[in-house]
MARTORFI-949342 format. One record per atom (N, C-alpha, C): residue in one letter; x, y, z. Coordinates in steps of 0.02 Angstrom, whole numbers, plus 50000, padded with zeros to 5 digits. Layout:
aXYZ
...
//
This chain:
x502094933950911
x501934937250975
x502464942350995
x503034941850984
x503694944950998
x503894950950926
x503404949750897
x503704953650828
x503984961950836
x504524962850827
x505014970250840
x505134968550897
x505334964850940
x505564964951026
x506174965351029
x506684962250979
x507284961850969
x507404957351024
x506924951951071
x506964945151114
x507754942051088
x507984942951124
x508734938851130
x508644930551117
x508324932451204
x508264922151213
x507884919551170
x507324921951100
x506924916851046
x507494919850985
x507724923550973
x508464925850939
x508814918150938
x509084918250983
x509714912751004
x509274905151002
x508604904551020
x508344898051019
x508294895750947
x508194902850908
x508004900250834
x508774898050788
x509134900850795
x509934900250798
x510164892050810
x510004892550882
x510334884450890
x509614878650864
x509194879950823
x508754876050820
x509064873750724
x509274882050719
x509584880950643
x510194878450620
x510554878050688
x511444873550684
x511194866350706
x510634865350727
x510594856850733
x510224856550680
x510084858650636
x509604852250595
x509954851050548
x509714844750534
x510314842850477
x509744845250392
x510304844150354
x510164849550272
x509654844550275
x509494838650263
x508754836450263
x508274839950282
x508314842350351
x507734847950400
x507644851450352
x508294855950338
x508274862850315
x508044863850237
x507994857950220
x507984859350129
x507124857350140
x506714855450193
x505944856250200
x505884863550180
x504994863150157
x505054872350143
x504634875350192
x504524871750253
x504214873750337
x504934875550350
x505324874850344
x506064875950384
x506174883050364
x506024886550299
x506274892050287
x505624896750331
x505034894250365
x504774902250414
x505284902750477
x505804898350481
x506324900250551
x506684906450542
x506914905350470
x507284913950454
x506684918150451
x506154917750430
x505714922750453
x505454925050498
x505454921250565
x505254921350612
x505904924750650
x506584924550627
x507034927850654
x507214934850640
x506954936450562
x506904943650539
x506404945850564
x505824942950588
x505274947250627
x505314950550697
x505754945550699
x505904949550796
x506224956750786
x506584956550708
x507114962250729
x506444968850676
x505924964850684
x505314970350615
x505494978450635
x506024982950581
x505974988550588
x506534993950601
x506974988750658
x507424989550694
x508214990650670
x508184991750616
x508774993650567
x509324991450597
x509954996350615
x510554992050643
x510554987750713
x509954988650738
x510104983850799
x510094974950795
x509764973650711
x509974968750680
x510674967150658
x511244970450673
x511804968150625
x512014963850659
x512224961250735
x512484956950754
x512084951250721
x511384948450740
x511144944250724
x510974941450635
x511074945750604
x511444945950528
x512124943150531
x512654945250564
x513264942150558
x513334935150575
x512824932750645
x512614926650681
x512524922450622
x511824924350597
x511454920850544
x512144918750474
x512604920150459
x512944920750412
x513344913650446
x513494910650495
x513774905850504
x513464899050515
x512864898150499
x512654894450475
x512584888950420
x512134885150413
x512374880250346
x512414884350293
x512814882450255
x512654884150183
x512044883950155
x511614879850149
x511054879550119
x510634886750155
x510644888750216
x509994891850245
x510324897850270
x511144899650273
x511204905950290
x511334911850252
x511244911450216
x511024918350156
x510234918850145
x509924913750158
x509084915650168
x509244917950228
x509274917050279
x509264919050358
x509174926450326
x509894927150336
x510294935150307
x509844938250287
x509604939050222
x509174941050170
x508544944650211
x508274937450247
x507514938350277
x507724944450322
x508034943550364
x508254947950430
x508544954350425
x508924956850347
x509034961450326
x508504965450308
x507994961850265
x507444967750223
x506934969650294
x506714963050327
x506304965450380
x506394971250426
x507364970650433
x507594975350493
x507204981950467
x507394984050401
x507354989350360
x506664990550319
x506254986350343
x505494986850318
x505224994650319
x504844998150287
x504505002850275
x505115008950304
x505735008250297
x506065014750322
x506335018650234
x506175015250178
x506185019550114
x507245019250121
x507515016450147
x508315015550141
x508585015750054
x508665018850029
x508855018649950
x509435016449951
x509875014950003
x510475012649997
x510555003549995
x510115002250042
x509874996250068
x509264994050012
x508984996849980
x508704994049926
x509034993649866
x509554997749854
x510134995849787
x510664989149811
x510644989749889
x511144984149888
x510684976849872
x510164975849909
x509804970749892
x509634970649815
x509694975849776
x509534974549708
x509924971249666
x510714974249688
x511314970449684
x511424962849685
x511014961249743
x511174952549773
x510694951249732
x510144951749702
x509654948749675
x509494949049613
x510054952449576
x510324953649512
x510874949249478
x511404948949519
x512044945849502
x511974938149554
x511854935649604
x512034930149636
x511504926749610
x511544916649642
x511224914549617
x511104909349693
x510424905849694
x510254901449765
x509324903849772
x509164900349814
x508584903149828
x508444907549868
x509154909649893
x508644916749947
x508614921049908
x508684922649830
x508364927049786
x507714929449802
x507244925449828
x506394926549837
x506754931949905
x506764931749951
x506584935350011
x506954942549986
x507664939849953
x507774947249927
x507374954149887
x506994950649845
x506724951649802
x506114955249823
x505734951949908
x505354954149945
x505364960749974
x506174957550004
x506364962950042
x506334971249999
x506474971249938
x506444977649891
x505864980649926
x505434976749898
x504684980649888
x504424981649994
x504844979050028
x504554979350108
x504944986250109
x505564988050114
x506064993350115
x505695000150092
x505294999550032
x505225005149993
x504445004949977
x503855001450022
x503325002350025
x503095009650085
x503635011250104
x503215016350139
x503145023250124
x503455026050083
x503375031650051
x503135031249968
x502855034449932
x502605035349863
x503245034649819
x503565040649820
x504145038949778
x504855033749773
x504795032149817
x505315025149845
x504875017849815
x504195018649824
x503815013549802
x503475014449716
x503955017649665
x503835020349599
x504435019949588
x504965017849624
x505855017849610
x505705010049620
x505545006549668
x505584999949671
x505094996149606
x504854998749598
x504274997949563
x504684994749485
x505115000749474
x505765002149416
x506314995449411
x506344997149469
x506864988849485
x506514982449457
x506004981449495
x505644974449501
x505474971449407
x505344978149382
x505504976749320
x505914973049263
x506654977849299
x507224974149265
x507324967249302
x506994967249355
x507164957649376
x506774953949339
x506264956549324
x505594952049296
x506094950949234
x506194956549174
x506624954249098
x507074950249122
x507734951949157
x508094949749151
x508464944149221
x508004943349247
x508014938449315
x507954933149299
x508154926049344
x507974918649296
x507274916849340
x507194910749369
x506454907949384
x506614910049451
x506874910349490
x506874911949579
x506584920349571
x506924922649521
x506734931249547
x506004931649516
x506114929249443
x505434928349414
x504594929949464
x504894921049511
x504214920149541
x504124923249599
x504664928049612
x504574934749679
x504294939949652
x504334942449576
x504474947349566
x503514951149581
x502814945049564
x502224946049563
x502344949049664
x502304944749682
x502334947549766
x502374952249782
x503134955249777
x503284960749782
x502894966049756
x502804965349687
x502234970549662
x501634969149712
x501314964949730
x500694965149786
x501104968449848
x501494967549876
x501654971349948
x501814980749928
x501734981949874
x502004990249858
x501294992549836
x500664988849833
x500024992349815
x499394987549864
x499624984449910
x499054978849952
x498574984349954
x497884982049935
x497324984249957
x497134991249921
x497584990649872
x497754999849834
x497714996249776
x497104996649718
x497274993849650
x497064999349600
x497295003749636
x497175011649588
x497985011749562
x498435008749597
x499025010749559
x498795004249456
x498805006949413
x498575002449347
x499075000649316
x499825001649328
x500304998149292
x500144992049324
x500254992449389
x500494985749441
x499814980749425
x499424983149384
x498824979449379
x498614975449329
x498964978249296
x499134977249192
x499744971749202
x500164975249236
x500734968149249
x500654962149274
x500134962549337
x500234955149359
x499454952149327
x499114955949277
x498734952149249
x499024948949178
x499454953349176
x499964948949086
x500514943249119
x500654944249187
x500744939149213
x500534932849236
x499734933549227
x499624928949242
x499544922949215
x499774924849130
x499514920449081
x500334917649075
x500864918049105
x501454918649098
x501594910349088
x502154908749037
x502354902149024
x502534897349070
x502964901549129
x503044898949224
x502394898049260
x502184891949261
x501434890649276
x501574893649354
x502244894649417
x502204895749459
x502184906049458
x502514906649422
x502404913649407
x501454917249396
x501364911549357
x500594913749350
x500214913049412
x500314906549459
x499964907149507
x500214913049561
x500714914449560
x501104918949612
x500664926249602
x500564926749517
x500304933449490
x499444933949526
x499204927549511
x498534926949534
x498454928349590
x498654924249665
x498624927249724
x498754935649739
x499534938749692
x499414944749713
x499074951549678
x498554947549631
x497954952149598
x497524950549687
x497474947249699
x496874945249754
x497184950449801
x497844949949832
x498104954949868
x497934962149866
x498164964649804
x498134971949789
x497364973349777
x496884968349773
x496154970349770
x495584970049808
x496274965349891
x495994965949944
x495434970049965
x494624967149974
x494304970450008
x493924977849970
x494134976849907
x493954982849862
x493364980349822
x493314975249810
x492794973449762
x492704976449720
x493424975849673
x493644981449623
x493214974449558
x493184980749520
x492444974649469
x493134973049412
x493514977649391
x494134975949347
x494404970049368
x494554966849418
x495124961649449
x494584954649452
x493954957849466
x493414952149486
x493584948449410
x493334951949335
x493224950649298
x493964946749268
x494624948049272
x494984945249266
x495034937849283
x494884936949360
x495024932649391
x494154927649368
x493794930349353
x493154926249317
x493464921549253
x493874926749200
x494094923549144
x494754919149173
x494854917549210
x495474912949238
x495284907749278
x494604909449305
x494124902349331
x494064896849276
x494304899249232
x494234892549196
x494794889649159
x495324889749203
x495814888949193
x495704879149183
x496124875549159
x495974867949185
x496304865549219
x496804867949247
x497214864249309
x497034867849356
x496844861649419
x496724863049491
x496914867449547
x497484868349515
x498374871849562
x498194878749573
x497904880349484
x497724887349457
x496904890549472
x496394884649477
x495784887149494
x495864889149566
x496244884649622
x496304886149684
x496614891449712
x497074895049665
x497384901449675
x496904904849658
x496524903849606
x495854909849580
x495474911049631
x495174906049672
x494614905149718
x494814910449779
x495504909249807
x495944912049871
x495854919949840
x496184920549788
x496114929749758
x495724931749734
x494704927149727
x494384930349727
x494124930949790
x494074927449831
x493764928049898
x494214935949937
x495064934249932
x495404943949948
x494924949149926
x494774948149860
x494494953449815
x493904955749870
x493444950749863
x492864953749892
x492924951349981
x493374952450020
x493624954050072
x493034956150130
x492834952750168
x492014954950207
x491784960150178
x491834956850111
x491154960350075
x491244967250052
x492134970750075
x492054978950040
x492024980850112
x492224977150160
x492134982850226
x493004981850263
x493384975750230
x494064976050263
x494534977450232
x495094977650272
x495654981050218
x496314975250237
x496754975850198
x497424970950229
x498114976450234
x497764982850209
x498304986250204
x498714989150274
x499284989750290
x499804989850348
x499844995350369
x499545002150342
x499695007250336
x499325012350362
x499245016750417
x498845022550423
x499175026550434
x498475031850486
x498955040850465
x499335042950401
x499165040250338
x499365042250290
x500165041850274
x500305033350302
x500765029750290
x501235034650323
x501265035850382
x501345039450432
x501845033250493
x501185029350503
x501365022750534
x501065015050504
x501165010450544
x500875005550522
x501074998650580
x500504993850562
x500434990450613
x500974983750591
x501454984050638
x502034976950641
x501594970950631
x501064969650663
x500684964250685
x500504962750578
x500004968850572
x499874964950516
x500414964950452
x500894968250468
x501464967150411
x501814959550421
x501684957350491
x502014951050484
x501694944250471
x501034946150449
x500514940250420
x500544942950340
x500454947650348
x500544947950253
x501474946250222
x501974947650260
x502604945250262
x502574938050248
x502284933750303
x502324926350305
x501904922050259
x501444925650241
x500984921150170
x501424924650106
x501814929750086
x502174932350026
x502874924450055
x503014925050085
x503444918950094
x503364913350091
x502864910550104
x502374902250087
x502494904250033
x502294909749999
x501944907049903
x502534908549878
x503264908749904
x503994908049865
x503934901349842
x503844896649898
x503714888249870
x503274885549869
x502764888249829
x501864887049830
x501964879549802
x502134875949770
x502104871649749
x502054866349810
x502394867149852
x502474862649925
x502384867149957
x501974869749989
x501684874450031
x500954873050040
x500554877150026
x499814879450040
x499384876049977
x500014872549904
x499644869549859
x499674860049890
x499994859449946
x500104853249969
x500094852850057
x500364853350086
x500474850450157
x500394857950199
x500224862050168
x500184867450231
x499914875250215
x499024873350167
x498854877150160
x498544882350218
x498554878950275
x498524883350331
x498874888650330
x499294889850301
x499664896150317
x499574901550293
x498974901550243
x498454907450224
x497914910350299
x498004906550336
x497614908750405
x498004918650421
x498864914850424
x498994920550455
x498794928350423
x498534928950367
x498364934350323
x497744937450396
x497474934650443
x496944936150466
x497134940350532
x497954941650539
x498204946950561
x498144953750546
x498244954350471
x498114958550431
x497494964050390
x496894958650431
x496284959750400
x495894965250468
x495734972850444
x495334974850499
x494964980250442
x494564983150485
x493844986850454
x494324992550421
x494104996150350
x494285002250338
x493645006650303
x493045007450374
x492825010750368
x493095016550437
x492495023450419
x492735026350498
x492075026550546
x492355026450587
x491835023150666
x491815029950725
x491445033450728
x491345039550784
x490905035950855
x491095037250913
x491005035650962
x490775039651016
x490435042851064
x490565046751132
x490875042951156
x491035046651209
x491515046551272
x491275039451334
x490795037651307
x490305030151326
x490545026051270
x490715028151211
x490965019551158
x490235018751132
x489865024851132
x489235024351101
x489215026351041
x489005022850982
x488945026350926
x488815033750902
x489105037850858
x488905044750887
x488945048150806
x488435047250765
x488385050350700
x488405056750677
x489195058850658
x489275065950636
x489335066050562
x489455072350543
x489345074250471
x490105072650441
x490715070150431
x491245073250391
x491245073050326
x491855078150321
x491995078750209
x492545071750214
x492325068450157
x492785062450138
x493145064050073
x493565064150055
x493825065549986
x494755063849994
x494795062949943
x495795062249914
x496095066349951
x496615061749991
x497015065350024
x497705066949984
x497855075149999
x498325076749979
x498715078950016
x499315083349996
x499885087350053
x499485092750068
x499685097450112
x499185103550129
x499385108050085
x498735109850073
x498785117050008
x498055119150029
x498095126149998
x497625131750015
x497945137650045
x497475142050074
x497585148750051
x498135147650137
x498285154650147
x498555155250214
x498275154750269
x498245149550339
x497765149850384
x497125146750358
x497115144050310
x496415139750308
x496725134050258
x497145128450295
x497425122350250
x496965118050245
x497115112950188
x496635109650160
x496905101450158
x496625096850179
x497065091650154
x496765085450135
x495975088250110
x495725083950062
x495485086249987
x495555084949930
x495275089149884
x494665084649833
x494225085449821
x493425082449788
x493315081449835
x492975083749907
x492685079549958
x491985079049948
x491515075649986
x490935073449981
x490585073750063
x490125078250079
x489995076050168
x489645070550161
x489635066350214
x489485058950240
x489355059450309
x488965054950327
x488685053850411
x489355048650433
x489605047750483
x489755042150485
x489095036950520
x489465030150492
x489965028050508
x490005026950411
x490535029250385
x490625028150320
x491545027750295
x491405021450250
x491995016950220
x492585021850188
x492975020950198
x493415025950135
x493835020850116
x494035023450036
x494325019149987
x495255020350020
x495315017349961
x496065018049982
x496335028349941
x496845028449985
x497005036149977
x496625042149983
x496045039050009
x495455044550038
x495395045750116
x495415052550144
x495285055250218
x494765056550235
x494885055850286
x494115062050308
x494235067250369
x493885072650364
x493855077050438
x493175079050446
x493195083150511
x492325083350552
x492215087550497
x491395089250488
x491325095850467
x490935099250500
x491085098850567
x490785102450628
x491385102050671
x491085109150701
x491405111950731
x491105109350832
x490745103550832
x490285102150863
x490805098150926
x490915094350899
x491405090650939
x492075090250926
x492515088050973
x493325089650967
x493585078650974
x493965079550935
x494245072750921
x494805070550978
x494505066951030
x495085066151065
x495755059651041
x496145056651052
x496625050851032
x496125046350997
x496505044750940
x496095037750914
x496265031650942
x496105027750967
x496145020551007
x496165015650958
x495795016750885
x496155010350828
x496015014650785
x496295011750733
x496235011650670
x495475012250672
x495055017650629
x494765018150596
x494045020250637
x494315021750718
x493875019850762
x494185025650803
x493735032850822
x493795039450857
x493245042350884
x493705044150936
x493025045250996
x493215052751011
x492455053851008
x492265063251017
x491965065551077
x492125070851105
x491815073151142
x491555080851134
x491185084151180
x490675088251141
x491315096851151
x491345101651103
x491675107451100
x491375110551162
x491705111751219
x491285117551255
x491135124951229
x491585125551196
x491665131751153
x491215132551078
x490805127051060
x490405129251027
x489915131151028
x489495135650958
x488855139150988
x488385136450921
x487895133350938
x487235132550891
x487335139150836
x487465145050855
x487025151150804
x487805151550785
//
């Protein structure tokens, strides 16, 4: 509810909730959403996290380098920091403990918001996968799902966590499985379906039940929702649903005692994350209002001088019509003028006084 508030008083409550419990509490794997729940307040907020980073560091041993970790990558979520993603590459390279997973997260949260920062992380996650032991290992599928959610046009990331999935770390494989379901969120991409068909017949239970969860993502209400965090052309993006797709990439660090045992509820929170990515035209009443636009691949602006372009293959469409991932749209009338969009995916027109029929 508080997520980016930088709330002091649930700051400090979560703090003294983490100096009383004793390492019994803390070594539960419900105990580790408290550091998440404390990196969420600060979602975004870069240095106004450092005090509460330094806070978090005096803590038990067992839980204050997860604290740290969580509260570091979140601060720095989608700001593309290359400095702050080499240092976390650092800790999650050379040290050893379990807050490896959130580090490991944190990469791919840091450097999901721009293209080329998310093709540099991409590079990293690699060398953790060869040369990482089982903690980075079973982060390393995740992370690849948080740098392409709902985008399974990127085909390395697709090739990887499907050769992952057959992987000798039965938790690695399931980790790989959920985040094929991730990245195919809502696409009813027929490549991932068919994967996850030949893995339905897996014979352990652990593994069909991860299949079931990432085929049901796949086909996501059916091809009409998205989980992805991102609009205006990763421009902005919504805190709310980065911190349900955040908190289920964190359950499935310890899937084994998690959501495969005592608290598969915590796949609910994904339903933060889930909203329509089609587009929706409205009048000035919230009345449906069917115009013509070009839909096609969005690119940077190019074209001639005074007439920019910033879709290229477009296609005209009535709305109300779906677009894939990395596809725009604009009017192709000159009929009505687009006032503020009020959501995602959802813009309301009113009529050009200045236009003329002839």
């Amino acid at each position: 509810m508080f997520v980016g508030t930088c709330n002091e008083e649930i700051a400090q409550s979560i703090i003294s909730v983490l100096r009383s419990c004793r390492e019994a509490d803390i070594s539960k794997p419900i105990a580790r959403m408290l550091p998440l729940a404390l990196g969420l307040l600060y979602l975004g907020k870069q240095e106004m996290a450092t005090s509460i980073i330094e806070e978090s560091l005096t803590l038990h041993k067992e839980i204050k380098h997860y604290c740290a970790m969580s509260v570091m990558s979140l601060a720095f979520a989608g700001t593309g920091n290359v400095n702050m993603v080499h240092r976390l590459f650092r800790i999650s390279s050379h040290n050893n403990g379990t807050y490896r997973g959130p580090t490991v997260i944190g990469i791919a949260l840091i450097a999901m918001g721009e293209e080329i920062g998310a093709e540099m992380a991409v590079r990293f996650l690699e060398q953790l996968l060869q040369y990482g032991d089982y903690t980075v290992r079973r982060a390393v599928p995740l992370a690849l799902a948080l740098l392409s959610i709902s985008n399974p046009k990127v085909v390395y990331i697709m090739d990887t966590l499907s050769r992952l999935s057959h992987d000798s770390d039965i938790f690695v494989s399931m980790a790989s499985i959920i985040s094929m379901g991730l990245i195919g969120a809502g696409t009813n991409n027929s490549r991932i379906a068919q994967i996850l068909r030949d893995l339905s017949n897996h014979p352990d239970d652990n593994h069909l039940f991860c299949v079931r969860i990432a085929q049901g993502l796949v086909h996501l209400g059916k091809g009409l929702l998205t989980l992805d965090p991102w609009h205006s052309d990763r421009f902005l993006s919504s805190p709310v649903a980065l911190a349900g797709i955040v908190t289920v990439l964190h359950t499935c660090l310890n899937m084994q005692s998690t959501i495969l045992e005592e608290y598969p509820y915590m796949l609910y929170t994904l339903v933060l994350a889930m909203q329509p990515r089609m587009l929706l035209t409205v009048d000035e009443d919230l009345k449906p209002l069917p115009v013509p636009v070009r839909v096609g691949q969005a690119v940077d602006v190019v074209g001639q001088p005074g007439q920019p372009r910033t879709i290229s293959g477009f296609r005209t469409h009535k709305t109300p019509i779906v677009l894939a991932a990395g596809e725009r749209a604009e009017l192709a009338t000159e009929k009505y003028i687009p006032l503020a969009p009020v959501l995602e995916g959802f813009v309301i027109l009113r009529k050009n006084p200045d236009y003329c029929e002839d």
